[in-house]
ROTORDO-661488 format. One line per 4 residues: number of its first residue (from 1); for each residue x, y, z of N, C-alpha, C, O. Coordinates in nm, 3 decimals, padded with zeros to 5 digits. Last residue first. Layout:
ROTORDO-661488
NUM = X:Y:Z:X:Y:Z:X:Y:Z:X:Y:Z ~ ...
***
This chain:
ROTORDO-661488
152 = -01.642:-02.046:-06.116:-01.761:-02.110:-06.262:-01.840:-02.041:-06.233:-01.946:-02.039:-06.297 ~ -01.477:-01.995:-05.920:-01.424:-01.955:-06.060:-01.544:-01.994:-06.160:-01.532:-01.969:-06.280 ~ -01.557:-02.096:-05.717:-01.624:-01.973:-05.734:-01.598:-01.887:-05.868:-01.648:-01.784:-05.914 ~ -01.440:-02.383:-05.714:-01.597:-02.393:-05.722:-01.607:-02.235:-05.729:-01.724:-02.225:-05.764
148 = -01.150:-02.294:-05.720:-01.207:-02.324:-05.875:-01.304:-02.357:-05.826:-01.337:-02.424:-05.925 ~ -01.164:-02.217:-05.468:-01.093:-02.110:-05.551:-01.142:-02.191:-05.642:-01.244:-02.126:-05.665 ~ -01.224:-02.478:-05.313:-01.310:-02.336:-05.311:-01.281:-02.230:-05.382:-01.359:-02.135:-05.372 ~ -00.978:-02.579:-05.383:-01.130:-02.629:-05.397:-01.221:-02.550:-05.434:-01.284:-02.541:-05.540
144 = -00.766:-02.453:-05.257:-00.792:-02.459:-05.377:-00.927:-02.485:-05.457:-00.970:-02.430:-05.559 ~ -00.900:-02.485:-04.986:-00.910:-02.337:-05.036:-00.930:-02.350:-05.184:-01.027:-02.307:-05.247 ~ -00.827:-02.741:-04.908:-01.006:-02.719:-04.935:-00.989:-02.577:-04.985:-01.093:-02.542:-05.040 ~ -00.584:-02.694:-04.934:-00.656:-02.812:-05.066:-00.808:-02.749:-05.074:-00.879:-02.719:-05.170
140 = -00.526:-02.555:-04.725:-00.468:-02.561:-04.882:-00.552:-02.629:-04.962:-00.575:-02.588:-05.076 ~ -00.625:-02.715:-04.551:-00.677:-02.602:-04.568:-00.614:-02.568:-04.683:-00.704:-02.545:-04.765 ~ -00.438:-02.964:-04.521:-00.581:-03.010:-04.592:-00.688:-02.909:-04.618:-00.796:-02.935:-04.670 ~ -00.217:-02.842:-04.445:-00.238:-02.893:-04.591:-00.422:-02.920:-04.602:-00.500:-02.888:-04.692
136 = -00.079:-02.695:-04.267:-00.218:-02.654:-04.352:-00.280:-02.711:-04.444:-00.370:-02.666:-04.514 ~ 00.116:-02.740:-04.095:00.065:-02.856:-04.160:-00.053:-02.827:-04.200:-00.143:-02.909:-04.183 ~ 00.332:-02.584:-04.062:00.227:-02.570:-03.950:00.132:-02.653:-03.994:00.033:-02.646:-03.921 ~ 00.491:-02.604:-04.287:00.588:-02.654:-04.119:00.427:-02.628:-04.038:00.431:-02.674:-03.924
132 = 00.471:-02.730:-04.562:00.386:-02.614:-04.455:00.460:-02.703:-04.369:00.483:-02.824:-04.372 ~ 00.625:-02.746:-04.921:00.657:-02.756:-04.741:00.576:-02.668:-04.635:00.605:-02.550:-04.620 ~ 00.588:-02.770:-05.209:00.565:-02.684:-05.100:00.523:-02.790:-04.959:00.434:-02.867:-04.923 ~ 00.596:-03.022:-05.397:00.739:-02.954:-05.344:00.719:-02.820:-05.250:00.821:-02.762:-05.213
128 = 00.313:-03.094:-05.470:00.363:-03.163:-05.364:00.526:-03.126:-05.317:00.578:-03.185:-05.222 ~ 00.125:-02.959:-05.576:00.167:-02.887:-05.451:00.292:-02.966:-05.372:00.350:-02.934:-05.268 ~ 00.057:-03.133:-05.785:00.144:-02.958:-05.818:00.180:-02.891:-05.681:00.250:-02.790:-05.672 ~ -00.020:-03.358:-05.646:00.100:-03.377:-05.733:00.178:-03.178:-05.757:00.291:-03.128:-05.747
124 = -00.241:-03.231:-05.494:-00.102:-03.345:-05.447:-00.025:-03.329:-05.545:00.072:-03.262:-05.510 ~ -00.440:-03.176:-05.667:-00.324:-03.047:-05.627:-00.232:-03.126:-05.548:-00.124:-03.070:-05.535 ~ -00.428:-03.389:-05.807:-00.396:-03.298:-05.883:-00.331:-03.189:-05.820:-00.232:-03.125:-05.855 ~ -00.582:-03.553:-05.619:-00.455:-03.595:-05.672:-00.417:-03.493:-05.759:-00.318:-03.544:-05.810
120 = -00.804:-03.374:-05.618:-00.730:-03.416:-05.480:-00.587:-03.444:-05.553:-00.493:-03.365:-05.544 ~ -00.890:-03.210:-05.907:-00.891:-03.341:-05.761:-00.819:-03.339:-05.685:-00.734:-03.254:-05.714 ~ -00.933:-02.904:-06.070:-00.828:-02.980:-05.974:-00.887:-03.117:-05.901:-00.951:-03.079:-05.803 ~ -01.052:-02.732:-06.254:-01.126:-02.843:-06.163:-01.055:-02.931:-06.132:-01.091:-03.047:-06.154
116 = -00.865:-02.582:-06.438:-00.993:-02.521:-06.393:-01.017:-02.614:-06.280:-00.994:-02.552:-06.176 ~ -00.541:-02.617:-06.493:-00.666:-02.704:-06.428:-00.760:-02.624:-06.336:-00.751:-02.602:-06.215 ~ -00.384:-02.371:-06.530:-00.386:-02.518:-06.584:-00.496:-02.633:-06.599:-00.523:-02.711:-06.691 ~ -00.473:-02.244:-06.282:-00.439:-02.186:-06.452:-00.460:-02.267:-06.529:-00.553:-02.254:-06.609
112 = -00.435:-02.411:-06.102:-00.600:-02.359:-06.131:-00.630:-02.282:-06.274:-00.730:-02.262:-06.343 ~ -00.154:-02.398:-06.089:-00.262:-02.502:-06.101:-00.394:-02.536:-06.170:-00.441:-02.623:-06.244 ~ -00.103:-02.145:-06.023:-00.054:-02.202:-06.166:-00.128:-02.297:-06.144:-00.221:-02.272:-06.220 ~ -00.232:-02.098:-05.791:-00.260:-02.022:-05.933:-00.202:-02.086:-06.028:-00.261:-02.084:-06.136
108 = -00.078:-02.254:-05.659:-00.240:-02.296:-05.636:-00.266:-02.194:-05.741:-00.370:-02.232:-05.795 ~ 00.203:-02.155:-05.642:00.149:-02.341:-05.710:-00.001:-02.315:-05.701:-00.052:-02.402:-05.772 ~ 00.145:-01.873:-05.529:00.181:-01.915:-05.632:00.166:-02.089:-05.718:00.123:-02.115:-05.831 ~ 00.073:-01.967:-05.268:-00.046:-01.919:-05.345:00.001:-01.927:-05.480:-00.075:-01.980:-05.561
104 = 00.278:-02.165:-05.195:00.179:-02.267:-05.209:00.071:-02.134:-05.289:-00.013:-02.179:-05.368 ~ 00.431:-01.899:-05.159:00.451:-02.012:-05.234:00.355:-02.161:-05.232:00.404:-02.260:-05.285 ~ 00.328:-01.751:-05.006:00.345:-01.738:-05.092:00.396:-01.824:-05.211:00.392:-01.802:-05.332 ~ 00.328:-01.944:-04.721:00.211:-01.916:-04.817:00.209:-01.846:-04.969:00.118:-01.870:-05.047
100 = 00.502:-02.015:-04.535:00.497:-02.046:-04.686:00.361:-02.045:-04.774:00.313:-02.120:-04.860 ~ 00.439:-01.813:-04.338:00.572:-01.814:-04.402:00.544:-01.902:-04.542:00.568:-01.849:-04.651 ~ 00.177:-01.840:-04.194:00.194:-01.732:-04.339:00.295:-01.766:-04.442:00.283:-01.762:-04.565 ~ 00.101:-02.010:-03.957:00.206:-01.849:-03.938:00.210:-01.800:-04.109:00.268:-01.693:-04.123
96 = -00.152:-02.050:-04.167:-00.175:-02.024:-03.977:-00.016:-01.932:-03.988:-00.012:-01.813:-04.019 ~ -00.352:-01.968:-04.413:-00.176:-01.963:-04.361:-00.228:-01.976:-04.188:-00.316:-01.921:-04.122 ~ -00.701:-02.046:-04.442:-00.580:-02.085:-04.486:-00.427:-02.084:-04.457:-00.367:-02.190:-04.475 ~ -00.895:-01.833:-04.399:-00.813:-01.843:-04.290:-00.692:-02.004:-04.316:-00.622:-02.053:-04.228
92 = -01.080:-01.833:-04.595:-01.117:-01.973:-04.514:-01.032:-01.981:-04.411:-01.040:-02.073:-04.329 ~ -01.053:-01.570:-04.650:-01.201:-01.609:-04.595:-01.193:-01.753:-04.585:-01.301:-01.810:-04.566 ~ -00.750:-01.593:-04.741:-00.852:-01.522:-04.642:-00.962:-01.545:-04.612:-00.968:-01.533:-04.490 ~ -00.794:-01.750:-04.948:-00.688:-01.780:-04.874:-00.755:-01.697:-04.729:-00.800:-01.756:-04.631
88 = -00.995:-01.679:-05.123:-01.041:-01.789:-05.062:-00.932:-01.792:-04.950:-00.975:-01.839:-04.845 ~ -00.808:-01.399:-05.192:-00.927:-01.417:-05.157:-01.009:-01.538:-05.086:-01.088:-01.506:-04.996 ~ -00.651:-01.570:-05.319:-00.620:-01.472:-05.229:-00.752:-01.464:-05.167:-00.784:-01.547:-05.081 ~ -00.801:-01.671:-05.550:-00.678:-01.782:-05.463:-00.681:-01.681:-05.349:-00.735:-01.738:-05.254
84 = -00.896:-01.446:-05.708:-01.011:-01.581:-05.625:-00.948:-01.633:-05.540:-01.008:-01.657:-05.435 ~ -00.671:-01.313:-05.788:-00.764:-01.273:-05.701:-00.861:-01.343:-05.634:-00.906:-01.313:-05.524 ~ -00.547:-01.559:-05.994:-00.474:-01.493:-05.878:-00.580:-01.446:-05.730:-00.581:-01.499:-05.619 ~ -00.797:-01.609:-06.165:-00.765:-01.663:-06.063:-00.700:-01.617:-05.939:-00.746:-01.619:-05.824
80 = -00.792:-01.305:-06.255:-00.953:-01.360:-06.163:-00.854:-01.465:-06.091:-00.820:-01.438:-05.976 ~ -00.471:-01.088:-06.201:-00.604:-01.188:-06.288:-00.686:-01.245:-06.232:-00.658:-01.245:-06.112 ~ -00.141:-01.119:-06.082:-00.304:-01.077:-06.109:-00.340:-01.214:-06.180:-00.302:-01.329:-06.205 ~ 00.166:-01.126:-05.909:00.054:-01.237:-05.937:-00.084:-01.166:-05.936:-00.146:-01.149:-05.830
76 = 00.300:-00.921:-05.786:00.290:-00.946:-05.924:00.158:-01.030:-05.961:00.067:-00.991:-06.033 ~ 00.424:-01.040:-05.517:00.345:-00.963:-05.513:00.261:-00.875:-05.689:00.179:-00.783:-05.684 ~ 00.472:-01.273:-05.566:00.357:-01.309:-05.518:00.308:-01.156:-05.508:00.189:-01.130:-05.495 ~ 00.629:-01.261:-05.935:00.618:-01.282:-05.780:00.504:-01.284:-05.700:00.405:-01.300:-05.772
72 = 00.728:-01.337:-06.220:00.625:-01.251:-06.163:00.585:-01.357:-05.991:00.538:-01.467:-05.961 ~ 00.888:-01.285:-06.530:00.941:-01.372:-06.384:00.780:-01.298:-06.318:00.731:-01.205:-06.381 ~ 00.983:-01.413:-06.832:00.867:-01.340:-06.762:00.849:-01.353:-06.601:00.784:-01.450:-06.561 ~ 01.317:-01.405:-06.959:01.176:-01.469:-06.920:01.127:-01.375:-06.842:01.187:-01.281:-06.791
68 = 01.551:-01.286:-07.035:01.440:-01.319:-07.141:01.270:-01.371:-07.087:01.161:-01.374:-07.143 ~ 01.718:-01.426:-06.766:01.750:-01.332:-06.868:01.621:-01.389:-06.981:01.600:-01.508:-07.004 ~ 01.776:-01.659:-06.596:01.629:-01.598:-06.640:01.591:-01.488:-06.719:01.476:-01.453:-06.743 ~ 02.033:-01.739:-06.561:01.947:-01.791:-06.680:01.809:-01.784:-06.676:01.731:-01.865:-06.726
64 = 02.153:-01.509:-06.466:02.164:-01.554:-06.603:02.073:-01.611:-06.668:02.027:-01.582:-06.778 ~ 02.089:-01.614:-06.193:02.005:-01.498:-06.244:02.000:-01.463:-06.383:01.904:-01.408:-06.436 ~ 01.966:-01.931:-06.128:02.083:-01.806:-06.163:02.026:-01.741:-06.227:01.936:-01.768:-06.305 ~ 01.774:-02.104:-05.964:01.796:-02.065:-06.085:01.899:-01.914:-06.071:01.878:-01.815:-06.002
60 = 01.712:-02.166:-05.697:01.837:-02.228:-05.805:01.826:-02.240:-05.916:01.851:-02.340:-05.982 ~ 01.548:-01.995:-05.596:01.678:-02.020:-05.486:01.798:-02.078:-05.582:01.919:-02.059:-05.572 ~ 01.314:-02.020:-05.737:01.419:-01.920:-05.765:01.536:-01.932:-05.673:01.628:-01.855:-05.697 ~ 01.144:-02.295:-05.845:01.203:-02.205:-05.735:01.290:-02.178:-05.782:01.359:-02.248:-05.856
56 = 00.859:-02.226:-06.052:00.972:-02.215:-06.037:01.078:-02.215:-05.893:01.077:-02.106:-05.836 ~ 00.564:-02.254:-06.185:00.631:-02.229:-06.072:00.755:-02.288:-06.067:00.759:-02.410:-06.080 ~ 00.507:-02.038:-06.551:00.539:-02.234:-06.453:00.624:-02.165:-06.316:00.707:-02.074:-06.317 ~ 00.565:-01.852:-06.630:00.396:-01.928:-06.611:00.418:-02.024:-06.542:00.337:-02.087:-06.475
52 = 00.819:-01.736:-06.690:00.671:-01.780:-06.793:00.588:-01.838:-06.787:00.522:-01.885:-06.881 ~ 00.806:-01.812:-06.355:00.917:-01.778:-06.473:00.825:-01.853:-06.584:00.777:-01.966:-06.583 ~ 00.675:-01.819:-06.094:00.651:-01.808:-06.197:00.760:-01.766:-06.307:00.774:-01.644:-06.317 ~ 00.812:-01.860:-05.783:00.768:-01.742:-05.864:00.739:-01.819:-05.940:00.762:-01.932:-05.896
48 = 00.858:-01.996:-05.450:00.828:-01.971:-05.585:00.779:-01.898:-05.623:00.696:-01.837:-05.555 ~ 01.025:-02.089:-05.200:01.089:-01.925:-05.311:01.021:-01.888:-05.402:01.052:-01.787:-05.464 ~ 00.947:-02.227:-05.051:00.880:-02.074:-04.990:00.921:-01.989:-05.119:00.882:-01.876:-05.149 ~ 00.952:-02.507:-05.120:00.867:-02.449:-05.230:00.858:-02.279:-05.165:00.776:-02.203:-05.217
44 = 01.130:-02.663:-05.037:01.034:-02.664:-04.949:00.936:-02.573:-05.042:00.818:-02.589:-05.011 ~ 01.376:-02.762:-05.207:01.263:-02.876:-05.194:01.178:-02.805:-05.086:01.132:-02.894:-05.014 ~ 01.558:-02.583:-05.339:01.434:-02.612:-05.392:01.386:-02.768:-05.351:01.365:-02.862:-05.427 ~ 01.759:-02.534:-05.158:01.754:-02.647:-05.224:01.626:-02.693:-05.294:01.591:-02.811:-05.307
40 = 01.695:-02.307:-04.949:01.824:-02.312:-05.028:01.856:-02.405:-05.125:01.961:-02.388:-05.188 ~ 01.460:-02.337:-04.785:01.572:-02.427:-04.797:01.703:-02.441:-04.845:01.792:-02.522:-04.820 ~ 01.382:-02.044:-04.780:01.322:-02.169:-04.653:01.405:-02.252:-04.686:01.471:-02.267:-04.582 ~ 01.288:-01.722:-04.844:01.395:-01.845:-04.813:01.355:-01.920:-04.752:01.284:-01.888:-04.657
36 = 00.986:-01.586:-05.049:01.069:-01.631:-04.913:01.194:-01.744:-04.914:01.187:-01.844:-04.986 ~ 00.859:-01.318:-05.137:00.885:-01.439:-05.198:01.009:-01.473:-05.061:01.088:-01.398:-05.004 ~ 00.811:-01.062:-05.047:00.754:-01.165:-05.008:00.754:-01.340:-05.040:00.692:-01.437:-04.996 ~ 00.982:-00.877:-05.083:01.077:-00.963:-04.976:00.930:-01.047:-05.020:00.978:-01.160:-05.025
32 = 01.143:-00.724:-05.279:01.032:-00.781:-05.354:01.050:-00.898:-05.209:01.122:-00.997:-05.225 ~ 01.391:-00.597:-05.328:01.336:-00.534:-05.244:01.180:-00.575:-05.215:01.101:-00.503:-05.153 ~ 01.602:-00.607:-05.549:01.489:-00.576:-05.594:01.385:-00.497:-05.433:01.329:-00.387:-05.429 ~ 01.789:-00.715:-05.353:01.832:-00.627:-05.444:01.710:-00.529:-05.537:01.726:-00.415:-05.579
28 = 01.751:-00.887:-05.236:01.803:-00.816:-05.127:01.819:-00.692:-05.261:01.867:-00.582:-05.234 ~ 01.471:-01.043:-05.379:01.433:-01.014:-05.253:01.501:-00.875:-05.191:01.473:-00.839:-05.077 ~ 01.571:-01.089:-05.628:01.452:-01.066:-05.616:01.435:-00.975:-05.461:01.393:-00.859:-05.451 ~ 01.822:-01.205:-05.601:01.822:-01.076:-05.668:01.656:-01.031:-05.630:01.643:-00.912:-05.603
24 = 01.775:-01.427:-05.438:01.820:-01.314:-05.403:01.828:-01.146:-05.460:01.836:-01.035:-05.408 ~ 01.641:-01.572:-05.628:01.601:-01.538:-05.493:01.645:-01.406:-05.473:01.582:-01.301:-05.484 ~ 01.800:-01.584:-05.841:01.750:-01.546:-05.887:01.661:-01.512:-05.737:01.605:-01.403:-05.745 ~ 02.151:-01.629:-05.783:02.038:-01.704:-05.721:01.875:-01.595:-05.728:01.842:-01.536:-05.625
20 = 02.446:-01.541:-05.900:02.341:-01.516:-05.787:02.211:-01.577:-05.810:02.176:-01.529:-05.918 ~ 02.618:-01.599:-06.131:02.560:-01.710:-06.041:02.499:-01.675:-05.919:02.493:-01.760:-05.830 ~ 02.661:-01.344:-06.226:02.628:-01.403:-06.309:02.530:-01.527:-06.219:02.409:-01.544:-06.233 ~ 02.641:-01.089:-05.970:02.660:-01.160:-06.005:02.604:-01.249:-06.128:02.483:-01.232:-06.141
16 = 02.475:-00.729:-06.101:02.484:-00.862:-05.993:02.594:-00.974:-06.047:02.637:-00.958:-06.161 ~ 02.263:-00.514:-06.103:02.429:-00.540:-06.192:02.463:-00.622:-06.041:02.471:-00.586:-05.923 ~ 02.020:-00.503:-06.313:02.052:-00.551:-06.203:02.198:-00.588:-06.162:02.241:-00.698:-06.194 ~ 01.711:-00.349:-06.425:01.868:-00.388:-06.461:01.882:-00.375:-06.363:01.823:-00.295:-06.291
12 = 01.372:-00.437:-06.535:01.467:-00.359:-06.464:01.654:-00.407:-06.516:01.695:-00.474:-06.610 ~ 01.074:-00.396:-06.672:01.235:-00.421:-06.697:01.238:-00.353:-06.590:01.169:-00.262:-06.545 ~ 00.783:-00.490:-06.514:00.862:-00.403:-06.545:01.019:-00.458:-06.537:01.074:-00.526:-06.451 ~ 00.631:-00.771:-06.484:00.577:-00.636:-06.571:00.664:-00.513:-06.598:00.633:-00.437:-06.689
8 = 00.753:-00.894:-06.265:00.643:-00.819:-06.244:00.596:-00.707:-06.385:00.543:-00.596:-06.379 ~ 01.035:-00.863:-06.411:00.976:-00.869:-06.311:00.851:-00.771:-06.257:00.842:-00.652:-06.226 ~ 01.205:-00.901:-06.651:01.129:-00.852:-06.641:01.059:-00.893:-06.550:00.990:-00.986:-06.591 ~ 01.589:-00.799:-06.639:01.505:-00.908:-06.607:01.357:-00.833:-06.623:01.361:-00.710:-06.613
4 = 01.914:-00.808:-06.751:01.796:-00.689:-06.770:01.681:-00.805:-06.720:01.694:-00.913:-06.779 ~ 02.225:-00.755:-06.592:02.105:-00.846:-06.628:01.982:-00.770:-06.588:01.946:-00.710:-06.487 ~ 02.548:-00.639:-06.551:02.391:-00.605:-06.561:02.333:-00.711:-06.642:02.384:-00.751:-06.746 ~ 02.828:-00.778:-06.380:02.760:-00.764:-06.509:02.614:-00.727:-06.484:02.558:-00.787:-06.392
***
């Protein structure tokens, strides 16, 4: 069956399974690889996108049931925040190997979307389903930091 999805700003149609894994359509079918596999069980956070604004992992959402929503990936992700997050991600040298960086940049824009002036316990709680296997965490945090002190 075709499922019309809007990714990144542009319809597309996708003649896929009903229960394919909104990952996959993204990545082997769309061709959109930076959004990443890491658990298959939405608990390490490499898959997230945004489905109308809220981070999402796409590993277990079916592709059905994103029909209507606004999906937008890491390579999708604009606007001052988006560009401040990227930007601090690089000039503080933030990913040591990278692999789940698209998905902690995605939680650190919806965050900062949400919450201009994050605490500590704030990006703990919105970061806390992204998994760093190289244990960046406390460069994650000081980036976020530094992404809403250049946002004022």
């Amino acid at each position: 069956m075709a499922y019309n999805l809007n990714i990144n700003g542009e319809q597309k149609s996708f003649d896929v399974d009903e229960d394919m894994p909104l990952l996959w359509v993204i990545r082997d079918v769309a061709g959109l690889t930076g959004t990443k596999f890491g658990c298959g069980l939405a608990q390490c956070g490499a898959c997230t996108v945004h489905v109308d604004g809220v981070p999402t992992r796409s590993c277990q959402l079916q592709v059905s049931d994103a029909v209507g929503s606004t999906i937008t990936t890491i390579e999708g992700v604009t606007g001052k925040v988006a560009e401040t997050v990227q930007k601090v991600w690089a000039d503080l040298d933030v990913p040591q190997c990278g692999y789940c960086q698209s998905g902690q940049v995605m939680a650190a824009v919806a965050l900062l979307n949400e919450t201009p002036k994050p605490t500590d316990e704030d990006i703990n709680d919105a970061l806390s389903g992204n998994l760093c296997r190289c244990a960046t965490y406390q460069r994650i945090r000081a980036g976020i930091h530094e992404a809403a002190d250049r946002r004022r």
